[in-house]
N, C-alpha and C positions, 0 to 999 in steps of 0.2 A: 678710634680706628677700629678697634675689635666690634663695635655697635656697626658699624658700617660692614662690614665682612658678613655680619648673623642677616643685616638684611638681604645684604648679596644672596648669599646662601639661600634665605627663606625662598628668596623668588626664582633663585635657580632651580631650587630644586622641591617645588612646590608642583606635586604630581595630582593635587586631588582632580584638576582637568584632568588628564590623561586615562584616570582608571573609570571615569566616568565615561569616556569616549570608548574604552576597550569595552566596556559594561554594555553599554548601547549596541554597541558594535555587534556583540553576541545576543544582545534580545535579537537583536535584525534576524542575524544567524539561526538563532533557533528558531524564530518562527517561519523563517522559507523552509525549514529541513521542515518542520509540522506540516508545512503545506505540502510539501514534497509528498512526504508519508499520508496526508491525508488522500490526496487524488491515486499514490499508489494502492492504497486501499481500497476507496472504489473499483478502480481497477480490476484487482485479484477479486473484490463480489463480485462485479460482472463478468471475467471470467467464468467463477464458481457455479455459479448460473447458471451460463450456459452448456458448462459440463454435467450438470444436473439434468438439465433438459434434453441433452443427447442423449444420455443413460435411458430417463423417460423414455425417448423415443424409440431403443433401441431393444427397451422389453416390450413395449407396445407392439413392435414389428416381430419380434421375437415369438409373440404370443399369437397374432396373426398367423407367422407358419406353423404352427402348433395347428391352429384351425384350420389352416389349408392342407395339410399334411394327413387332418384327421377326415376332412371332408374327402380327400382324394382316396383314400384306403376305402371308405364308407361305397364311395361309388365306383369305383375300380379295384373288387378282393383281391384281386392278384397281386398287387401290391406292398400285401400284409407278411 
């Protein structure tokens, strides 16, 4: 009788499926959040970017009215 309870028991309570399937479960898991964080990252670089190329753009224009500012004094002194 107690030989028959210990198999009862083994098969009730025989987990090593279970922790294999939570295991699985959370590879899944982690690798969507990777992907998650990898396309976010792309992301913030292209962002990054294009905040860099504003900046660019905005001493290049910045440097322009320097030149225009210097040319207009040049041809109209009153200016100065």
């Amino acid at each position: 009788m107690s030989e028959d309870k210990t198999q009862d028991m083994s098969q009730r309570y025989d987990t090593k499926p279970t922790f294999e399937t939570i295991l699985e479960e959370m590879r899944l898991f982690r690798a969507a959040v990777e992907k998650r964080f990898d396309s976010f990252d792309i992301r913030l670089d292209r962002i990054e970017s294009a905040v860099h190329e504003t900046k660019s753009n905005f001493h290049a224009l910045r440097a322009d009215f320097t030149e225009l500012r210097n040319a207009l004094r040049e041809h109209f002194p009153q200016l100065r």
